[in-house]
GUTITOR-209078 format. One record per residue (C-alpha): x, y, z. Coordinates in pm, whole numbers. Layout:
BEGIN
X Y Z
...
END
This chain:
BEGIN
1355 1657 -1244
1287 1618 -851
1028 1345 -803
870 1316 -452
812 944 -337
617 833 -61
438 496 67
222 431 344
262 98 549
135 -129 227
336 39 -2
679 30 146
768 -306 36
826 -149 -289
1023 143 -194
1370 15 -333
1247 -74 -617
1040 222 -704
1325 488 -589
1583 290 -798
1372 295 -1139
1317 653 -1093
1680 720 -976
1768 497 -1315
1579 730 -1537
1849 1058 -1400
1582 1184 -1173
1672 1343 -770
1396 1164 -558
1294 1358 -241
1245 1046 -39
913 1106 202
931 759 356
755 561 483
1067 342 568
946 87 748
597 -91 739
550 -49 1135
411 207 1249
138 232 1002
113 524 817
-228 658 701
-219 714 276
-402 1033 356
-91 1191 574
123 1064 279
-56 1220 -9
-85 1590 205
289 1533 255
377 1457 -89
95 1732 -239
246 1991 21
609 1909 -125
523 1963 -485
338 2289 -426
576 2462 -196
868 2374 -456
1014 2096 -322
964 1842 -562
830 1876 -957
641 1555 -966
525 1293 -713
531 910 -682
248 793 -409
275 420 -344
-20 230 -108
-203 -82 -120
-448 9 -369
-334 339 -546
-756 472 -519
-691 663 -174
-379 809 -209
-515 954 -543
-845 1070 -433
-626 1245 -141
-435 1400 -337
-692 1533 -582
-810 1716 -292
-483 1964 -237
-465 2255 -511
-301 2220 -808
-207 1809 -779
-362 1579 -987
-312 1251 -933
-436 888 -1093
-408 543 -997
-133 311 -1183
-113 -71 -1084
230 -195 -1235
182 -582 -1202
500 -674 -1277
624 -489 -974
332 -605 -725
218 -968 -864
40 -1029 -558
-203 -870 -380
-167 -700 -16
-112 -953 278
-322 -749 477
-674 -605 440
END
């Protein structure tokens, strides 16, 4: 299965981790980025991007990762055909954002 992955400026910090467990579980990831927490990167132009990719063909499912998880999948929502929910791992983000 092709999973799409992408984080906006919050949600890179876990962007190793996140493409490793899926890469761990035999899926292709069709990395989106972020790749770097500067410059910020709205959630909104993520979850289009990500959306876009799974309804054009590109990917079969989609990993969005932000601070919160609530915009991204509201965003999403939006595009035809995606449905999307909020997941909160803690053991992969035991704190909360640095930023607000």
């Amino acid at each position: 299965m092709r999973v799409a992955v992408a984080f906006d400026h919050r949600g890179v910090k876990l962007r190793e981790s996140v493409l490793e467990e899926i890469e761990a579980g035999g899926h292709e990831t069709v990395d989106l980025g972020a790749f770097d927490p500067e410059p910020r990167i709205d959630y909104p132009d993520k979850a289009r991007e990500l959306g876009e990719a799974i309804q054009k063909g590109g990917a079969d499912r989609g990993v969005l990762v932000c601070g919160s998880g609530v915009g991204t999948s509201i965003a999403a929502c939006k595009l035809a055909g995606i449905r999307a929910a909020t997941f909160d791992v803690p053991l992969l983000n035991p704190e909360p954002p640095d930023e607000p």
